[in-house]
C-alpha distance (Angstrom), angle and dihedral (degrees) to the residues before:
residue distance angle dihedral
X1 . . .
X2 3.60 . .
X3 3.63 119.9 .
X4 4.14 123.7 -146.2
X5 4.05 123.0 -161.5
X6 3.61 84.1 -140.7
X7 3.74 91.7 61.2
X8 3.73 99.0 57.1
X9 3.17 87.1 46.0
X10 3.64 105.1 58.2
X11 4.18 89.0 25.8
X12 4.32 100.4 41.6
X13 4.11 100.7 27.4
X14 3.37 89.2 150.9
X15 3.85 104.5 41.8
X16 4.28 85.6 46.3
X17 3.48 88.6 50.0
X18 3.38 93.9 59.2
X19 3.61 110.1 35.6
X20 3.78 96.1 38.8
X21 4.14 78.6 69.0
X22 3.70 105.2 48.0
X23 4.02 93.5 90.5
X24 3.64 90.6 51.3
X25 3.83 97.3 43.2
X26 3.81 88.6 49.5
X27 3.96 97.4 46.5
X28 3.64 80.7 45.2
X29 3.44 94.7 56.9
X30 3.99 98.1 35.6
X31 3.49 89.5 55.8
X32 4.14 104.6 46.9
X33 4.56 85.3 48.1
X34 3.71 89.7 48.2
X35 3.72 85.6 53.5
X36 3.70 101.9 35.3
X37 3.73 92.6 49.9
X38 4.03 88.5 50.1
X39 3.59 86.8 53.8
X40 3.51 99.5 45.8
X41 4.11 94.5 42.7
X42 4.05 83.3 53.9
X43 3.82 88.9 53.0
X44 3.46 96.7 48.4
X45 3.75 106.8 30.2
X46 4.15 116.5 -171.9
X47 4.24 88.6 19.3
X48 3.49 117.6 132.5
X49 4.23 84.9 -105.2
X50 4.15 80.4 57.6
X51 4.21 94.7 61.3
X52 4.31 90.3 31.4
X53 3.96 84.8 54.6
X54 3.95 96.1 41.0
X55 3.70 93.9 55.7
X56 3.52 95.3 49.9
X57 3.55 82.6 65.9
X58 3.20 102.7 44.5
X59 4.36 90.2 48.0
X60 4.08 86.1 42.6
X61 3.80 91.8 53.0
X62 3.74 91.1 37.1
X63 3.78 89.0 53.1
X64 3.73 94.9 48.2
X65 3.87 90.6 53.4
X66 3.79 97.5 56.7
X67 3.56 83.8 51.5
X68 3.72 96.4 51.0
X69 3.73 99.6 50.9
X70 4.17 86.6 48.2
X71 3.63 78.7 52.9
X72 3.51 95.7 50.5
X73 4.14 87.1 34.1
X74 4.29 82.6 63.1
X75 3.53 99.0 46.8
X76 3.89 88.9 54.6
X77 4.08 93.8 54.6
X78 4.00 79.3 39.3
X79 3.15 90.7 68.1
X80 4.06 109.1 37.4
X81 3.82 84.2 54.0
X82 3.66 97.5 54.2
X83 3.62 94.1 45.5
X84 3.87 88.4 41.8
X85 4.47 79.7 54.4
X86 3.77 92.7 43.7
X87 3.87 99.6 53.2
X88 4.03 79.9 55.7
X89 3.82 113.2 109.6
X90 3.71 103.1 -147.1
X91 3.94 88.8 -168.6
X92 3.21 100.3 55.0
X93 4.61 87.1 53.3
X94 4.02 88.6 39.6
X95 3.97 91.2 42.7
X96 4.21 91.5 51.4
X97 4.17 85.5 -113.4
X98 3.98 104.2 115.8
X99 3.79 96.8 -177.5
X100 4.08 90.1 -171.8
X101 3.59 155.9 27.0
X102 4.13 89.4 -93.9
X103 3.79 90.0 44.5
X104 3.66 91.3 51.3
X105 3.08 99.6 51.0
X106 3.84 97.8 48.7
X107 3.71 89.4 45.4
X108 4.26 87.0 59.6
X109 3.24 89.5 53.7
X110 3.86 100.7 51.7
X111 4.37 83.0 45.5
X112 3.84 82.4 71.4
X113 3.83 97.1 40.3
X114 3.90 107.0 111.0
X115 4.32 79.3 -144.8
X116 4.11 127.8 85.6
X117 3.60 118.0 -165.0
X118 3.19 101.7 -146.0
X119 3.96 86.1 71.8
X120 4.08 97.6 51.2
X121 3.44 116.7 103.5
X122 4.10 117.6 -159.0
X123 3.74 119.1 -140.8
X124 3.94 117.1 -166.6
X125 3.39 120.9 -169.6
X126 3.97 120.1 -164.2
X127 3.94 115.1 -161.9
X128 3.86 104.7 -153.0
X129 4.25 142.3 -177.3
X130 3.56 118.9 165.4
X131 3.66 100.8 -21.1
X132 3.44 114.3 152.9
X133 4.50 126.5 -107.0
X134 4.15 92.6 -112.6
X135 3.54 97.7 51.1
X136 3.50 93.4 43.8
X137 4.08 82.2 47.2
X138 3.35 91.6 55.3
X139 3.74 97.1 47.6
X140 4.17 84.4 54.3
X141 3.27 96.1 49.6
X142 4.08 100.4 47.8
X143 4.22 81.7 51.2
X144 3.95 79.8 50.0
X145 3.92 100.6 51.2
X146 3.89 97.3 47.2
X147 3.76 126.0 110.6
X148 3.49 97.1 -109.2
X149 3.79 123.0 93.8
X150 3.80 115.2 -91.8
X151 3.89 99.8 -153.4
X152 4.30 79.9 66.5
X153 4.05 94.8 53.6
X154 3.89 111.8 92.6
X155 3.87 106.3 -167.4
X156 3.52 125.9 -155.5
X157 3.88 129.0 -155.7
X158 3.58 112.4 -158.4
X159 3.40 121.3 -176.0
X160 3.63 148.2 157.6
X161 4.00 131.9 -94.2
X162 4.25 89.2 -144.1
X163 4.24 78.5 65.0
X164 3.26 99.2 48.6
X165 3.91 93.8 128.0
X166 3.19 91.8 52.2
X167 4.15 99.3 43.4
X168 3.64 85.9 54.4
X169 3.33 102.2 55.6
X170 4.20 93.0 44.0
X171 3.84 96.3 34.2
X172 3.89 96.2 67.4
X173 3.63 86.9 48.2
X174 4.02 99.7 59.5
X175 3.85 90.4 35.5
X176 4.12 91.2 61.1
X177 3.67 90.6 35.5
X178 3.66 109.3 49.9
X179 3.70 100.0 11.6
X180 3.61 85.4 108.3
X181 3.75 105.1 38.4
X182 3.60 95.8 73.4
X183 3.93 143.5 20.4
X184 3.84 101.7 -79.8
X185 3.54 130.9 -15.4
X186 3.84 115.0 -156.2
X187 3.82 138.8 159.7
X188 3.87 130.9 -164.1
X189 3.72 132.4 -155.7
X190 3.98 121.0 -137.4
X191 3.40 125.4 -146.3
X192 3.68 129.7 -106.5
X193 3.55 96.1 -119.8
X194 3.79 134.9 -1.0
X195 3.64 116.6 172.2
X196 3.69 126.1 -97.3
X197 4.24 83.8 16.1
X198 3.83 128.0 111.6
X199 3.28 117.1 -135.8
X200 3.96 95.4 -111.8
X201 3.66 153.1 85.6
X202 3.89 101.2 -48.1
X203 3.67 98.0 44.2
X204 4.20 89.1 49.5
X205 4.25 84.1 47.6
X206 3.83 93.5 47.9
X207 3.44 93.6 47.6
X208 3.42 97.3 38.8
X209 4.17 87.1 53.8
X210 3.52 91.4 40.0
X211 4.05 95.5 56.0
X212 3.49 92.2 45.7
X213 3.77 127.7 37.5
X214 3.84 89.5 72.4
X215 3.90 88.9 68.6
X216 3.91 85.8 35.4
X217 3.98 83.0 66.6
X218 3.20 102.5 37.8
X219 3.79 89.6 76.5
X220 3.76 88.7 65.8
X221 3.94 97.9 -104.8
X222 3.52 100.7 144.7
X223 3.88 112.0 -116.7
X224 4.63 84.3 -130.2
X225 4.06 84.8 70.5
X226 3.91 105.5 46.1
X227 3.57 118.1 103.6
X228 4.00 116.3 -168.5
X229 3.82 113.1 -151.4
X230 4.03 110.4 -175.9
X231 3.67 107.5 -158.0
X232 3.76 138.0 167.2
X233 3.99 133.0 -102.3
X234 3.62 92.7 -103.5
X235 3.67 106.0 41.9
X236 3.74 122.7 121.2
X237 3.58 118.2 -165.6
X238 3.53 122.5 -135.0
X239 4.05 106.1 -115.5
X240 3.74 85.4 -100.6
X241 3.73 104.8 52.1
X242 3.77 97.8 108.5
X243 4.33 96.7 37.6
X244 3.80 84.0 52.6
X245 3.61 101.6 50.5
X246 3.73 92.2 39.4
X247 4.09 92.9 53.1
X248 4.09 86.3 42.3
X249 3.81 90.1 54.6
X250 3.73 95.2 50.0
X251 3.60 97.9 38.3
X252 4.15 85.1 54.6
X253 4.27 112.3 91.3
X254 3.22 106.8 -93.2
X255 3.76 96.5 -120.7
X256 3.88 82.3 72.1
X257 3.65 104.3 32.5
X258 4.41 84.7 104.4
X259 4.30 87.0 30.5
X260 3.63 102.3 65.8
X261 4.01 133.9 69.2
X262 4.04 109.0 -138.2
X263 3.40 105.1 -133.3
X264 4.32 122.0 -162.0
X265 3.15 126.6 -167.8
X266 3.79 122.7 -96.8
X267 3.61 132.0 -155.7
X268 3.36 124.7 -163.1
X269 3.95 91.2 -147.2
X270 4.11 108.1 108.9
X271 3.29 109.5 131.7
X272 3.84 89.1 -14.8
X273 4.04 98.7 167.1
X274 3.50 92.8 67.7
X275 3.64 97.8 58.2
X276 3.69 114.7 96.7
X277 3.81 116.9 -112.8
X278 3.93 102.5 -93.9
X279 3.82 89.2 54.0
X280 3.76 95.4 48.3
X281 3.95 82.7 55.2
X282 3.94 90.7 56.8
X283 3.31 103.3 47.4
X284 3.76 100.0 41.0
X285 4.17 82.5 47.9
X286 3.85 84.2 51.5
X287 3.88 103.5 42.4
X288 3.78 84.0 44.5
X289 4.32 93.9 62.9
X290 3.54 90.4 40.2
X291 3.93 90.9 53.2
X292 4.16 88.5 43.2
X293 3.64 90.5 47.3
X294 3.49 100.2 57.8
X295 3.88 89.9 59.0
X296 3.61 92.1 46.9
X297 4.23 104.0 55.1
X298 3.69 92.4 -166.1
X299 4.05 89.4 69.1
X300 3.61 91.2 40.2
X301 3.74 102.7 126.3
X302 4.25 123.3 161.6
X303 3.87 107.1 -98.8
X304 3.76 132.7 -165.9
X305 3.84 98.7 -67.7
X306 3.29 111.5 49.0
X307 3.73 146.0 144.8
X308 4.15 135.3 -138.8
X309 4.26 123.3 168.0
X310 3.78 108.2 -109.7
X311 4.10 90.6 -110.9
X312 3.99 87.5 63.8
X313 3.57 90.2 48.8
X314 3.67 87.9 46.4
X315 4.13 87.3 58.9
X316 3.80 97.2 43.3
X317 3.91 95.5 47.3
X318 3.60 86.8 -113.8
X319 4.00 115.2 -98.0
X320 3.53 128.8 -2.4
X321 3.73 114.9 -114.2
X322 3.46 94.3 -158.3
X323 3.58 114.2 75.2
X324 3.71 133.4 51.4
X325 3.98 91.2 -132.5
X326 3.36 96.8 66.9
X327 3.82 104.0 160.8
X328 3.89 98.6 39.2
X329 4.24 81.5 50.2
X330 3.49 91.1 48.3
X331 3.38 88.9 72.1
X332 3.57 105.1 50.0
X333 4.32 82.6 47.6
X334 3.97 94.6 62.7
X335 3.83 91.4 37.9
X336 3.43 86.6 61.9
X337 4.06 100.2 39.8
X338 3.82 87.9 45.0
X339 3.56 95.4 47.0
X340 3.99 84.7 -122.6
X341 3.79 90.6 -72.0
X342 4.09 73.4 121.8
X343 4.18 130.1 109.6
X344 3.60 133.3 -161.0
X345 3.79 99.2 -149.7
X346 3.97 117.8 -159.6
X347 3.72 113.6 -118.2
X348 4.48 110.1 -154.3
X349 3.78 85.1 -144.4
X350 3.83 119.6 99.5
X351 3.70 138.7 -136.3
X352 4.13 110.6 -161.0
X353 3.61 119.0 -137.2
X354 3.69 139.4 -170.0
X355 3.83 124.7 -109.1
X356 3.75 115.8 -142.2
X357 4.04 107.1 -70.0
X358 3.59 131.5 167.1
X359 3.09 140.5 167.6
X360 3.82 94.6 -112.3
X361 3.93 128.4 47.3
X362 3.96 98.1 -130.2
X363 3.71 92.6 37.9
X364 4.32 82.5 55.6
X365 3.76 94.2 51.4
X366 3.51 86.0 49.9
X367 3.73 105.7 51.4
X368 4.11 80.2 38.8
X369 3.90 86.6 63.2
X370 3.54 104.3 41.4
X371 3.93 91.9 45.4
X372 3.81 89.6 54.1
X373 4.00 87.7 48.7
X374 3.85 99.6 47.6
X375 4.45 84.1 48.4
X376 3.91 89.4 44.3
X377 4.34 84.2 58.9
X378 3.89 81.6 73.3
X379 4.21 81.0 93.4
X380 4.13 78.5 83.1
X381 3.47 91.2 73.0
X382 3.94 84.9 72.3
X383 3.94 100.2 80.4
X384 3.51 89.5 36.9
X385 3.76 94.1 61.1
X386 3.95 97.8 31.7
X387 4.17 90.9 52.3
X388 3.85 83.8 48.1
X389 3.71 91.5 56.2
X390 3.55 92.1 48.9
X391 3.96 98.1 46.8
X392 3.99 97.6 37.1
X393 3.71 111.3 67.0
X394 4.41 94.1 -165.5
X395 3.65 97.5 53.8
X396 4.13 98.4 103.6
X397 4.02 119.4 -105.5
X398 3.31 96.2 -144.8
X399 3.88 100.8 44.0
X400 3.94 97.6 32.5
X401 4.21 82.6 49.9
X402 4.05 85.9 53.8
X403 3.77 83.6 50.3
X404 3.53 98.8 57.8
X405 4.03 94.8 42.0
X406 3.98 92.0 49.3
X407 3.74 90.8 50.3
X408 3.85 87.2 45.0
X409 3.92 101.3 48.7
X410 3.57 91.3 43.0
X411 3.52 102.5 49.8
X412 3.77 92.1 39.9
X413 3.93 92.7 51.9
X414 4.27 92.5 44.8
X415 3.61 77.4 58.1
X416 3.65 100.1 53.6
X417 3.87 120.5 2.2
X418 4.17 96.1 91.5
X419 3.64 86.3 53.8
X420 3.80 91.1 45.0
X421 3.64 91.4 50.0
X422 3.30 107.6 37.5
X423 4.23 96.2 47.4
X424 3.85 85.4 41.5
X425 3.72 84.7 53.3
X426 3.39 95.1 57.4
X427 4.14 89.3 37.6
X428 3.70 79.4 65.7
X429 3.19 97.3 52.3
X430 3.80 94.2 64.1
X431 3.91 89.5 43.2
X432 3.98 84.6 65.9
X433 4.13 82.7 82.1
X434 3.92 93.9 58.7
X435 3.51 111.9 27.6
X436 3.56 105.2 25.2
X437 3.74 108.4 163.4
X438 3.79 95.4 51.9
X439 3.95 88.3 49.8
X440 3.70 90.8 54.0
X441 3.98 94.9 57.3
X442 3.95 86.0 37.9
X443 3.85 87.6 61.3
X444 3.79 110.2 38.9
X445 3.79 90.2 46.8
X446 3.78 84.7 49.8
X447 4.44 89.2 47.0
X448 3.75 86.3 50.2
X449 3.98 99.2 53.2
X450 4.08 83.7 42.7
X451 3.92 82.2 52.9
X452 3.83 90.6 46.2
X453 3.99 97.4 42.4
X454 4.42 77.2 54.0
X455 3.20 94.8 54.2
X456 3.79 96.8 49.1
X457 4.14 95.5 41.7
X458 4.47 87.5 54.6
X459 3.66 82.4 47.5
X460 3.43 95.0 57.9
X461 3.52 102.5 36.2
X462 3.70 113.5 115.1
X463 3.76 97.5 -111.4
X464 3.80 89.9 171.0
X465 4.16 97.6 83.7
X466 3.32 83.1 60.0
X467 3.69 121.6 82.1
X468 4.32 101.0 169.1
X469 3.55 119.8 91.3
X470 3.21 92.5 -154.8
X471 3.83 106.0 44.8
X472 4.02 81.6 53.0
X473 3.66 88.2 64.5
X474 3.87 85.6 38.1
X475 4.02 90.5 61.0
X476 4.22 97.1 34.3
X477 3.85 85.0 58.3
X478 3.59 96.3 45.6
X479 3.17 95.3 48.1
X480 4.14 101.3 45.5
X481 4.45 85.8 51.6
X482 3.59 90.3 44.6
X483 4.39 95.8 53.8
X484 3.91 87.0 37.2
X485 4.16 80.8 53.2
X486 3.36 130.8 26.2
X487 4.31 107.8 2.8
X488 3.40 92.4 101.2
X489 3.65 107.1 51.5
X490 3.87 81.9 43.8
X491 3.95 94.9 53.1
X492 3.55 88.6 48.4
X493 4.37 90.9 59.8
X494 3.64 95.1 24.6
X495 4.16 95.5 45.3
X496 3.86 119.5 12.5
X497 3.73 87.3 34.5
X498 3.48 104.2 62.9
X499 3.95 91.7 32.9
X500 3.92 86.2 56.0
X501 4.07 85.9 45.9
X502 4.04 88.4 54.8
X503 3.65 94.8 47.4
X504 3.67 90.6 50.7
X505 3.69 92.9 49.0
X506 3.77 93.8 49.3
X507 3.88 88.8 44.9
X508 3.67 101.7 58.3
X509 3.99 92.8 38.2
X510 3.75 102.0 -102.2
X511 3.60 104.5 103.1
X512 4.03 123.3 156.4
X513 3.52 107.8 -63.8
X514 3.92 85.4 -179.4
X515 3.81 147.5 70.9
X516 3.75 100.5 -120.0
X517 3.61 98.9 -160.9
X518 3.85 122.9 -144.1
X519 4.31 101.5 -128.1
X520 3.87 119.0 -127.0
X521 3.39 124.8 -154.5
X522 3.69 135.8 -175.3
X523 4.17 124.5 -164.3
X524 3.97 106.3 -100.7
């Protein structure tokens, strides 16, 4: 059974109202004992409130450094299993030419696979308002340039009926240009308003799925071998994207073939030079969970890119239109129509995204802030899952009750750990005077994981849009004076801020009721 926002809503007012406010009422409440306890342990310095306070700190910051060097522990296996992926020829398995031991093994297991290739047909859907013709060009013509056959990709256009100036004028030009590059080429115009919808992302895809797989079908592709990838306007595939996902969905059982969400991996790193400093920070910070997360299955969540056959679509109702975190939510919807017996599987193939850029610096921060404000609304998905628990008897206690604390802690913490750490930082600071020798240790062990966290972030920058020695030595130092400096402070307004803004929002009932979309821009 398929579960609607709108019908807990109308059906559980009172059980929404309450547990769509338990994040916010406990990052609420985390935040004013943190800071009535600091107050209190400065008024009354060597109490017994003084020594309860101080080792708080010292078990928070503890805490937070186990978790860091797992973190850095996952980006490590991250990274020998994506290279181990990427030294992969997928020709040589889909042309029956394993050239190795890896091949060969792979190529075994697709033998068994009750799937061909050859008959899957990939349907992309891009959601788009206001985005300008080149980037959209550019996101055609990386579909264009992969491996995979372009008379089986099915593109979808999906736009929005407040641009409808601006979707005529692009629309005719895609139609005549690439209406003959692959199988179909379609677009779809949402409506200004439907009730219960936001006007956003999901409620453009679900229309845009809705309007269309009908005539999808009616050219006798059978509904068993369409896979539905939902992307953004400025992704560009890597040349593998569509091989990848094909293998990974006939490599998977086939009892979950139509049960699992295919998840690549997405790098914030598009044009990544020209992003100022604080946005670099973000979307490194955010490329870098989603790559730890798919080593660690518990974290594995659906993210913006993402990919789910037509039939499991079919089962969930496709998107939810009411929500502006679609993709996170998306989740948390086929959990709950699958009864979690459900997997997002991690896909080593990447999908490259933009970080915030505009053409101004205060227009950036901005669009920065309200971007990290509409994803920090994900908290909604709380009631939604706990009132599912309670109504569905199959979802697992244990499992679903994980759910629920995961979303919780996490939420909760976006809200509150860069003020935590960086006020506790400075807490520490003053402790220097009185315990002097433990603050010492404290702070070189906290330089060296600030060394190590460097080290990873150059490792992973994307060097290879650069071509200039020298401006690559330009950027590395800029970037090591500017963490050592200011990316704390700038967390705190870029990060915790806006988090804190969304939990206030959702707390006192007035909670985004609208896609804010983040601009792109390309130089005329």
């Amino acid at each position: 059974m398929v579960y609607e926002i709108s019908d807990f809503k109308k059906n559980n007012k009172k059980l929404w109202f309450i547990f769509s406010r338990i994040i916010s009422i406990a990052s609420v409440l985390f935040l004013f004992l943190i800071i009535l306890t600091w107050v209190l342990s400065f008024y009354k310095i060597n109490t017994f409130l003084f020594y309860v306070f101080f080792w708080i700190i010292v078990i928070f910051y503890s805490w937070w450094l186990i978790r860091w060097f797992e973190y850095v522990i996952l980006l490590i296996l991250w990274y020998l299993r994506y290279k181990w992926y990427q030294e992969l020829d997928l020709k040589n398995i889909l042309d029956k030419k394993p050239k190795n031991k890896q091949e060969n093994m792979i190529y075994n297991q697709y033998l068994k696979s009750n799937k061909r290739i050859d008959d899957l047909y990939h349907w992309v859907i891009i959601p788009t308002f206001q985005d300008p013709y080149d980037m959209l060009k550019d996101n055609f013509e990386a579909i264009k340039q992969s491996n995979y056959n372009n008379q089986k990709i099915i593109i979808t256009l999906a736009w929005e009926q407040v641009d409808k100036e601006n979707f005529k004028e692009i629309k005719d030009k895609f139609l005549k240009e690439y209406a003959d590059t692959f199988y179909f080429v379609n677009s779809t115009l949402h409506p200004k308003w439907i009730e219960w919808e936001i006007q956003g992302k999901g409620s453009n895809v679900n229309y845009a799925i809705k309007n269309t797989y009908k005539k999808i079908l009616d050219f006798w592709i059978n509904e068993d071998n369409i896979l539905v990838s939902v992307m953004d306007s400025e992704s560009i595939v890597q040349n593998t994207y569509f091989d990848a996902m094909s293998l990974e969905y006939c490599l998977t059982s086939k009892d979950m073939q139509d049960k699992t969400i295919y998840q690549p991996m997405l790098f914030l790193f598009n044009r990544f030079f020209l992003a100022p400093f604080f946005s670099k920070v973000i979307s490194l910070s955010t490329t870098f969970y989603i790559l730890a997360a798919s080593i660690k299955w518990i974290w594995t969540r659906a993210q913006a890119i993402q990919m789910q056959s037509l039939k499991s679509l079919l089962q969930t109702n496709f998107y939810s239109a009411e929500t502006i975190t679609e993709d996170g939510h998306q989740y948390y919807r086929t959990y709950c129509v699958f009864n979690w017996k459900f997997q997002v599987k991690p896909v080593y193939t990447y999908v490259l995204l933009e970080p915030v850029i505009w053409r101004n610096l205060m227009e950036s921060i901005k669009l920065q802030y309200n971007q990290i404000k509409r994803w920090a609304h994900g908290a909604l998905d709380l009631p939604y899952i706990i009132i599912c628990f309670l109504k569905n008897k199959k979802l697992p206690r244990l499992r679903t009750l994980y759910e629920i604390f995961w979303l919780t802690e996490s939420s909760v913490l976006w809200s509150s750990l860069q003020f935590i750490l960086f006020f506790w930082t400075i807490y520490f600071y003053i402790l220097w005077w009185v315990y002097g020798d433990v603050m010492v240790k404290f702070w070189l062990l906290g330089f060296v994981i600030l060394i190590i966290l460097n080290i990873i972030t150059l490792f992973f920058f994307p060097w290879n849009s650069l071509k200039s020695k020298r401006y690559k030595i330009y950027e590395a130092s800029k970037y090591i004076i500017l963490s050592f400096t200011v990316m704390w402070p700038m967390l705190l307004i870029l990060n915790w801020l806006p988090a804190l803004h969304a939990q206030m929002l959702i707390l006192f009932w007035k909670p985004m009721w609208k896609f804010n979309v983040t601009k792109k821009y390309r130089d005329e």
